[in-house]
N, C-alpha and C positions, 0 to 999 in steps of 0.2 A: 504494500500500500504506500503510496504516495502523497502528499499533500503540502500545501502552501497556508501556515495559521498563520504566522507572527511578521515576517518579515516581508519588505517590498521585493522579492526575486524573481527572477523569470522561468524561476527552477521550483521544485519542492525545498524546504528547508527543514522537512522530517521527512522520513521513510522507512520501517519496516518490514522485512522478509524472512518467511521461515523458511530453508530448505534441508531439502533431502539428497546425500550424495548417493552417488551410484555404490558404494561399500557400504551404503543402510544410516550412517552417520546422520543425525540431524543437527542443524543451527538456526539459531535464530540471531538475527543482523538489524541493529537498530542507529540509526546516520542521523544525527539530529544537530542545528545550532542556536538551538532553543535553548539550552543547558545552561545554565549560569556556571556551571563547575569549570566548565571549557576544557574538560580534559578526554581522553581517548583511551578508550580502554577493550582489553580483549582479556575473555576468558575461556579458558578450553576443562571443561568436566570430561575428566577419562574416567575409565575401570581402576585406576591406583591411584587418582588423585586429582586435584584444578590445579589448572597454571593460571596464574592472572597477571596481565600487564595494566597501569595507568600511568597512563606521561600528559605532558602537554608537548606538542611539536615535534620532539625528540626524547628515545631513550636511551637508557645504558642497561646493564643487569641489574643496578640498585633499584629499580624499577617492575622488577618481576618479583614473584613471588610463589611460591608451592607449598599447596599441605595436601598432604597424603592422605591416602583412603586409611579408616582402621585399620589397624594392624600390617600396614606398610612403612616400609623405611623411609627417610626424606633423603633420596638418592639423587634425587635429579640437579641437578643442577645446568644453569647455563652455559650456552661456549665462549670462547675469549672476549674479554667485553671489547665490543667496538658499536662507538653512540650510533643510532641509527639513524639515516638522514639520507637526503638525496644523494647531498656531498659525496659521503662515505659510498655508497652505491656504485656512484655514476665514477670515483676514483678508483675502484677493486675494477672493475670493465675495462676502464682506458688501458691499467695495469696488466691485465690480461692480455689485450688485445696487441700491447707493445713486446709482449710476453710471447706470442707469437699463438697465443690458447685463443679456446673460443670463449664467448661470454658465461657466463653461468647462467642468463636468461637467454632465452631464445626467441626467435618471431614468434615460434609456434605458443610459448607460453603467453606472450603478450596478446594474440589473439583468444586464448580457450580465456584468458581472464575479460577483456572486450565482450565477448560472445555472453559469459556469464553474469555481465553487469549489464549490457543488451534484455536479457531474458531479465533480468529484476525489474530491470524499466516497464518493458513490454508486458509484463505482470503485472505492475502497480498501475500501468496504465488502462488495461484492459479488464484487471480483476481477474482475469483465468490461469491456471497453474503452466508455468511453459517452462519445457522436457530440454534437456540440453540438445542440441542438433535443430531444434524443432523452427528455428529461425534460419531460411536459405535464402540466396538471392531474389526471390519472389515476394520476400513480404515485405511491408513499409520498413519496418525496426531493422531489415540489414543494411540499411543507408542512415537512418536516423535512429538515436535514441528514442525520439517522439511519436515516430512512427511518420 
């Protein structure tokens, strides 16, 4: 679902979507800048435990956090801290690519990610549940987010 409450945008400035992965996984994704907190946060509920992130703009490890399911270890931990930002990104890529490697992202990821935020649109906008694949060059939303 998508909607415009608070703000002058030409966009929504809240949105929620619940999905379901192809491995059975569900999530639920809520984008809003209604928030007075202003901050950005992800959570992941596994079988051994939540991992939670809140930052504003940018994070580090200080930033995360894990508690274990009962009667599990608190093993996890994060990999070497490097803040996370465009910056640092777009600088591991050039790195690589000077490197003679290929990128760690690829076209192909950058599209399934396009494609999958396509389908939230085309969902919030239509109201009907839509299947990964289910948007090909025939339909409005593979040219526009708007349709």
């Amino acid at each position: 679902m998508l909607a415009t409450l608070d703000r002058p945008l030409e966009t929504e400035d809240v949105s929620i979507a619940h999905v379901r992965f192809a491995s059975g996984a569900l999530a639920g994704l809520v984008s809003s800048v209604l928030s007075p907190a202003q901050t950005s946060s992800l959570r992941l509920d596994c079988q051994r435990g939540t991992v939670r992130l809140e930052h504003l703009y940018q994070y580090s490890n200080a930033d995360w956090t894990f508690a274990p399911a009962p009667g599990q270890d608190d093993l996890w931990a994060p990999p070497t801290d490097e803040p996370a930002s465009h910056d640092t990104h777009l600088a591991r890529t050039v790195a690589r690519l000077r490197d003679g490697l290929q990128p760690e992202d690829t076209a192909e990821d950058a599209r399934r990610t396009v494609e999958f935020l396509t389908a939230l649109y085309k969902s919030g906008v239509t109201g009907v549940p839509v299947r990964r694949g289910g948007i090909d060059p025939s339909d409005p939303f593979y040219r526009s987010m708007w349709g």
